[in-house]
BAFI-3210 file (N, C-alpha, C; in Angstrom, 3 decimals, decimal comma, padded with zeros to 6 digits):
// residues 140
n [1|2|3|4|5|6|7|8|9|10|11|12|13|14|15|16|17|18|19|20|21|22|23|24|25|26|27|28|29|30|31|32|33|34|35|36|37|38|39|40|41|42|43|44|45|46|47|48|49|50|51|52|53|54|55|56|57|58|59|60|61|62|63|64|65|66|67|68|69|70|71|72|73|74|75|76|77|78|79|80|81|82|83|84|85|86|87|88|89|90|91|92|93|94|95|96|97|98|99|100|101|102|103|104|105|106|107|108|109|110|111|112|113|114|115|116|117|118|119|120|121|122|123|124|125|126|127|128|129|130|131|132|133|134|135|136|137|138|139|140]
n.u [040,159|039,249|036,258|036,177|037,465|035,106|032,688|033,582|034,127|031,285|029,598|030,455|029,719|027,002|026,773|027,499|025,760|023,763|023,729|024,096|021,191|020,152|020,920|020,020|017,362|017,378|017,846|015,205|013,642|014,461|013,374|010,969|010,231|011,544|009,678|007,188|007,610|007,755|005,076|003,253|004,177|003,021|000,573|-000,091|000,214|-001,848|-003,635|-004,112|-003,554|-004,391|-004,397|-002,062|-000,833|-002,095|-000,667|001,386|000,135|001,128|003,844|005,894|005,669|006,663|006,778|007,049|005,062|006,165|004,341|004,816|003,856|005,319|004,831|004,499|005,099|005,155|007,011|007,610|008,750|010,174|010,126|011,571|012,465|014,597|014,502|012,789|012,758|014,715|017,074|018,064|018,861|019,016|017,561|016,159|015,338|013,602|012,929|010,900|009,641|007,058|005,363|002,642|-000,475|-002,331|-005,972|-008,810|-011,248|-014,945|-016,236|-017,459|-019,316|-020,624|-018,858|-020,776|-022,760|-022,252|-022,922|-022,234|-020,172|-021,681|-023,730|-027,111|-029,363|-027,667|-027,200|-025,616|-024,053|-024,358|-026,055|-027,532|-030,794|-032,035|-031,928|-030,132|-027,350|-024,539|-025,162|-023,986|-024,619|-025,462|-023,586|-024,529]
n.v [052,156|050,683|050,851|048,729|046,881|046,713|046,132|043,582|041,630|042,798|041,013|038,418|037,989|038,305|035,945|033,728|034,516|033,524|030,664|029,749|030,068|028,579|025,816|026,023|025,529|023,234|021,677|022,008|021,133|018,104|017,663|017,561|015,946|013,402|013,969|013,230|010,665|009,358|009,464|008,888|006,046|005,510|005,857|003,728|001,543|001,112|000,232|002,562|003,159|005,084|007,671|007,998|008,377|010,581|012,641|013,556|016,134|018,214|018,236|019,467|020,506|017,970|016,009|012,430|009,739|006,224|003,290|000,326|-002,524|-005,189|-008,337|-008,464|-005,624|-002,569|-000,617|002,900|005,483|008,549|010,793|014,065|017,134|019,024|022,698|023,705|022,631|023,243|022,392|020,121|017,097|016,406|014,646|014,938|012,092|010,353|007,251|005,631|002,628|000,829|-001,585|-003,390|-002,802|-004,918|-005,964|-004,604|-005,992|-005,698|-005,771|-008,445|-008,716|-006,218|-004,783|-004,101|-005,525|-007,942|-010,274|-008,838|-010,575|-012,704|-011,866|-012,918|-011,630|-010,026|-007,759|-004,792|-006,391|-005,662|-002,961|-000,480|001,354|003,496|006,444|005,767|007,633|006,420|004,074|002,643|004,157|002,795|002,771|003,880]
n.w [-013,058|-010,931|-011,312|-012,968|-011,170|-009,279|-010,616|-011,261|-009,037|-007,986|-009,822|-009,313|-007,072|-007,471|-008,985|-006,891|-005,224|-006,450|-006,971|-004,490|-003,676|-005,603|-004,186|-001,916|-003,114|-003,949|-001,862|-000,083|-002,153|-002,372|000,265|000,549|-001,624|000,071|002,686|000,681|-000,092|002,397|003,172|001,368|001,178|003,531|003,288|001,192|002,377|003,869|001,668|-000,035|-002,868|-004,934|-003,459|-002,699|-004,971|-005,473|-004,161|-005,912|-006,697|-005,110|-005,289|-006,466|-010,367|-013,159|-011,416|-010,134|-008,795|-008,032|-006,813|-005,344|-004,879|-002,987|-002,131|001,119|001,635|000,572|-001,639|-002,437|-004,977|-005,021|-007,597|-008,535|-010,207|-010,286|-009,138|-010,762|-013,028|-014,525|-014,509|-017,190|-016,603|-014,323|-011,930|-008,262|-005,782|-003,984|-001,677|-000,359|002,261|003,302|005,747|004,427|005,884|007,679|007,014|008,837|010,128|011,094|014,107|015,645|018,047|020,031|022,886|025,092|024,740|025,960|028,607|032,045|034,436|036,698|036,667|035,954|034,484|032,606|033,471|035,529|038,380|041,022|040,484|041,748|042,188|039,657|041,053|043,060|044,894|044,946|042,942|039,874|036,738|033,750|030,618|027,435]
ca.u [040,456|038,843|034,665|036,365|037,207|034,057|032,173|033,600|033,426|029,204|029,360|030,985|028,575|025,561|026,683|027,689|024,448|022,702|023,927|023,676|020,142|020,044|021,413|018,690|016,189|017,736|017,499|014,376|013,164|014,703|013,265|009,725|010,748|011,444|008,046|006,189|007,663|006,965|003,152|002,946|004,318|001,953|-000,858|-000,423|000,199|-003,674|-004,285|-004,628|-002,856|-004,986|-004,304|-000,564|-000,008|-002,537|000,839|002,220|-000,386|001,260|005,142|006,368|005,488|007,222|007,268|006,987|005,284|005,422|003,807|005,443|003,455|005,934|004,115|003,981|005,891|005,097|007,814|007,243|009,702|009,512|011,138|011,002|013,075|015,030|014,944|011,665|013,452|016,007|018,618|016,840|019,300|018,813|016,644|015,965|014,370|013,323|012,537|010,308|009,183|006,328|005,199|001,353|-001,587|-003,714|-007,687|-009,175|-012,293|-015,945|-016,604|-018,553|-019,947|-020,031|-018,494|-022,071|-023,905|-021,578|-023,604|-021,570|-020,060|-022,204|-025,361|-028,130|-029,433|-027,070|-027,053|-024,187|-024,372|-025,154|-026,677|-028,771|-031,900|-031,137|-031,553|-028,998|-026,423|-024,156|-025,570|-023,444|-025,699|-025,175|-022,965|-024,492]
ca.v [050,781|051,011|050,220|047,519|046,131|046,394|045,391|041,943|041,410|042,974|040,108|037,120|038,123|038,100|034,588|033,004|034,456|032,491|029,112|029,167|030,078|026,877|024,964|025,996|025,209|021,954|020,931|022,118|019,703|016,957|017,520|017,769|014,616|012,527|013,839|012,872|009,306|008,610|009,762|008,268|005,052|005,215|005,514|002,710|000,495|000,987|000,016|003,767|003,744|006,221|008,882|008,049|009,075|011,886|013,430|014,034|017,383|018,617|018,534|020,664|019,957|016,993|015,174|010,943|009,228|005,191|002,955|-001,071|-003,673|-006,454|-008,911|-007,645|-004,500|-001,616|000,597|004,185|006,097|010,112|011,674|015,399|017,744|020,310|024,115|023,523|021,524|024,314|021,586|018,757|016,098|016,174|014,549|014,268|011,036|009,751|005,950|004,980|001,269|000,652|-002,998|-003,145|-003,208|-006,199|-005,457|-003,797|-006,334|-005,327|-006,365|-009,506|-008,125|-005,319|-005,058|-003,771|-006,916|-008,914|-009,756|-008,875|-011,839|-012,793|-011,206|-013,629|-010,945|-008,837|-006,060|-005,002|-007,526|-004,950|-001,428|000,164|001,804|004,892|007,502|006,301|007,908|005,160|003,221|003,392|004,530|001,878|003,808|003,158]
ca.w [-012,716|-009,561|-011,578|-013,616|-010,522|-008,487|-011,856|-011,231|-008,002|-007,511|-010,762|-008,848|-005,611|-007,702|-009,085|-005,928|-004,479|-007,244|-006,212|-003,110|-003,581|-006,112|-003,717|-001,057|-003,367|-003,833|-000,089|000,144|-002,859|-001,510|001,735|-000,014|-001,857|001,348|003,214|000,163|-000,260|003,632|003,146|000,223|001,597|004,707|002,065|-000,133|003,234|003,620|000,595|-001,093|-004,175|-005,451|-002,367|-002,901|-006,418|-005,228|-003,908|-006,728|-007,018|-004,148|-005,749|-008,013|-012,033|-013,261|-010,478|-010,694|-007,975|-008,612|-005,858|-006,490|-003,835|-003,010|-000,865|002,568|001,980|-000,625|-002,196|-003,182|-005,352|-005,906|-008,477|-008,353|-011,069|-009,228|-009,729|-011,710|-014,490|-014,973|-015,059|-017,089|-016,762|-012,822|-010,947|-007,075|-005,799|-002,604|-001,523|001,138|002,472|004,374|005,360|004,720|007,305|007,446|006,798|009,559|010,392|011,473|015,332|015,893|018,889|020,719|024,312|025,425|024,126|026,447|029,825|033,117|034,712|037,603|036,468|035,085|033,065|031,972|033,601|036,073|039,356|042,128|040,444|042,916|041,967|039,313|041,513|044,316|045,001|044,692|041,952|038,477|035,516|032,463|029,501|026,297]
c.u [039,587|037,314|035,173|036,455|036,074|032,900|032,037|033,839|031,715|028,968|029,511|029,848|027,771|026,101|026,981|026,269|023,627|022,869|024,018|021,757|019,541|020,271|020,571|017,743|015,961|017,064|016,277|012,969|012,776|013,940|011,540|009,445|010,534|010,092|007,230|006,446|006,898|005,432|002,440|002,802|003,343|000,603|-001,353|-000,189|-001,049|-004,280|-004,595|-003,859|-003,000|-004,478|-002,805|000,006|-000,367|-001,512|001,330|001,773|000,113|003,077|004,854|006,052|006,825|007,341|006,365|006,758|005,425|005,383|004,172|004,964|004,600|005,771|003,515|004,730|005,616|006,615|007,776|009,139|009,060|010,380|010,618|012,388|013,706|014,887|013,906|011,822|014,395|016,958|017,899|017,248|019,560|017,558|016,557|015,036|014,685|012,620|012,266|009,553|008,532|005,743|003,217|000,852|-002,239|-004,540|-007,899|-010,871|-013,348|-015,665|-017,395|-019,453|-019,663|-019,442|-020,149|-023,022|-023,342|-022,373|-022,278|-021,263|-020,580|-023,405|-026,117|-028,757|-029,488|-026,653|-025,308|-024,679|-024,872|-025,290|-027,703|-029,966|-031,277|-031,505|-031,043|-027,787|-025,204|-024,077|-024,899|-024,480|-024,911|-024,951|-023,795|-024,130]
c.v [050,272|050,332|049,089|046,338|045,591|045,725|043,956|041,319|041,606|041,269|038,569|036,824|037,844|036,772|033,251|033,051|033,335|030,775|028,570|029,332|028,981|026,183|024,648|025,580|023,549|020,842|021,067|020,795|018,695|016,786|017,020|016,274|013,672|012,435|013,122|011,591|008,474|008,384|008,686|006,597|004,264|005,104|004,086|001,714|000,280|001,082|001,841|004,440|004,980|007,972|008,632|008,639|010,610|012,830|013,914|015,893|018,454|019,332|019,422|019,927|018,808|016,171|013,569|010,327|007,458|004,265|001,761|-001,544|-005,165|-007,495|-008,549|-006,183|-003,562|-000,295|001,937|004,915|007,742|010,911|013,211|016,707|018,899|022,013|024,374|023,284|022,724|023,789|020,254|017,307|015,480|015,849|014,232|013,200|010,670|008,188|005,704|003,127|001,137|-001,164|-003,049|-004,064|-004,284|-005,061|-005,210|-004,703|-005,496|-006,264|-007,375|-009,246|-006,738|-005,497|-005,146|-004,965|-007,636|-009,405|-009,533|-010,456|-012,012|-012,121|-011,854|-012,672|-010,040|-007,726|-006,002|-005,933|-006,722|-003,711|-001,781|000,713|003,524|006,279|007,302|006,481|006,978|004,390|003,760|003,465|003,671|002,961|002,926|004,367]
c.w [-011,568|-010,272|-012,227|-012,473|-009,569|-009,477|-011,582|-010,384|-007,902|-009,153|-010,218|-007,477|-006,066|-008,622|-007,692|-005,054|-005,325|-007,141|-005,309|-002,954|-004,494|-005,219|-002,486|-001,592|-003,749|-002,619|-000,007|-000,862|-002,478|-000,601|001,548|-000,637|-000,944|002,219|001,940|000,084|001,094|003,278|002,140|000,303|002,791|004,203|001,643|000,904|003,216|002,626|-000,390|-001,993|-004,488|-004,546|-002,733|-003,898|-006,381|-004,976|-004,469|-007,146|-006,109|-004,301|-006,800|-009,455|-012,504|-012,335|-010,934|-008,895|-008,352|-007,461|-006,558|-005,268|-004,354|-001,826|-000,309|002,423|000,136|-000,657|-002,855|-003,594|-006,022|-006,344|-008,799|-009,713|-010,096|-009,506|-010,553|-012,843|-015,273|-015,567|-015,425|-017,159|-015,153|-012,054|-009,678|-006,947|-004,197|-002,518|-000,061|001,027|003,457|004,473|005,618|005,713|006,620|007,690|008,114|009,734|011,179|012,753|015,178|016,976|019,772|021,871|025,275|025,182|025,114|027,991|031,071|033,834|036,626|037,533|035,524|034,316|031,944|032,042|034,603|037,627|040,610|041,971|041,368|041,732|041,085|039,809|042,767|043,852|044,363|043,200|040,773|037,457|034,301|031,648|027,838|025,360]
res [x|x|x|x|x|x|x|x|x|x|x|x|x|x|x|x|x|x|x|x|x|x|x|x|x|x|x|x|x|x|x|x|x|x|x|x|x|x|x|x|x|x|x|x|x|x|x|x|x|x|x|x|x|x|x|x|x|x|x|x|x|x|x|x|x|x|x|x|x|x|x|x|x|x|x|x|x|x|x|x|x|x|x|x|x|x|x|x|x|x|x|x|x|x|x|x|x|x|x|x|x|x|x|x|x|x|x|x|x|x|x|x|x|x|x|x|x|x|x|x|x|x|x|x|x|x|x|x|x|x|x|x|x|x|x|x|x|x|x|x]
***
């Protein structure tokens, strides 16, 4: 009586172990899920669709990234299969919202092009000679 019973107990242990180790791999998904929506979301603010869906090479197989521009604000959704589609009527998903960057213009001038104020021409208003002491050396 005595192996019948340890039988089904070492049986109930090695199923309880197995769902809690589903259940870790769960969280861990998820968690994988959520980083990739942010990233994903911080992507497609700067315009890089392309680098956003890139993400998806990074999840587990099946995974769904889809990038939706609404106005000023892009929506990413990432759908990820849990357990590696063990259970195929489950899916995790994560939703991030980022509000996109304006364009990033070229300078019209440099700072360096600018002349010093009080110096007819241009330079700084009282450098010394470049080997005193003293005297600041122009940064270009």
């Amino acid at each position: 009586m005595v192996t019948v019973e340890a039988a089904i107990a070492i049986g109930s242990l090695v199923a309880v172990l197995a769902v809690v180790l589903a259940a870790i791999g769960a969280v861990v998904a998820e968690i994988r899920c959520v980083d990739a929506a942010g990233e994903a979301a911080r992507r497609a603010s700067r315009d890089d669709v392309a680098g956003a869906q890139a993400l998806a090479r990074d999840l587990p197989s099946g995974a769904e990234v889809r990038v939706e521009p609404e106005g000023d604000l892009v929506h990413v959704l990432v759908r990820v299969p849990p357990l590696g589609g063990a259970l195929p009527g489950l899916r995790l998903s994560a939703e991030a919202v980022a509000a996109r960057e304006p364009a990033v213009a070229a300078p019209t001038r440099d700072a360096a092009d600018t002349p010093a104020a009080g110096a007819p021409d241009g330079g700084a208003p009282d450098a010394g000679a470049p080997g005193d002491p003293g005297a600041e050396e122009p940064v270009r």
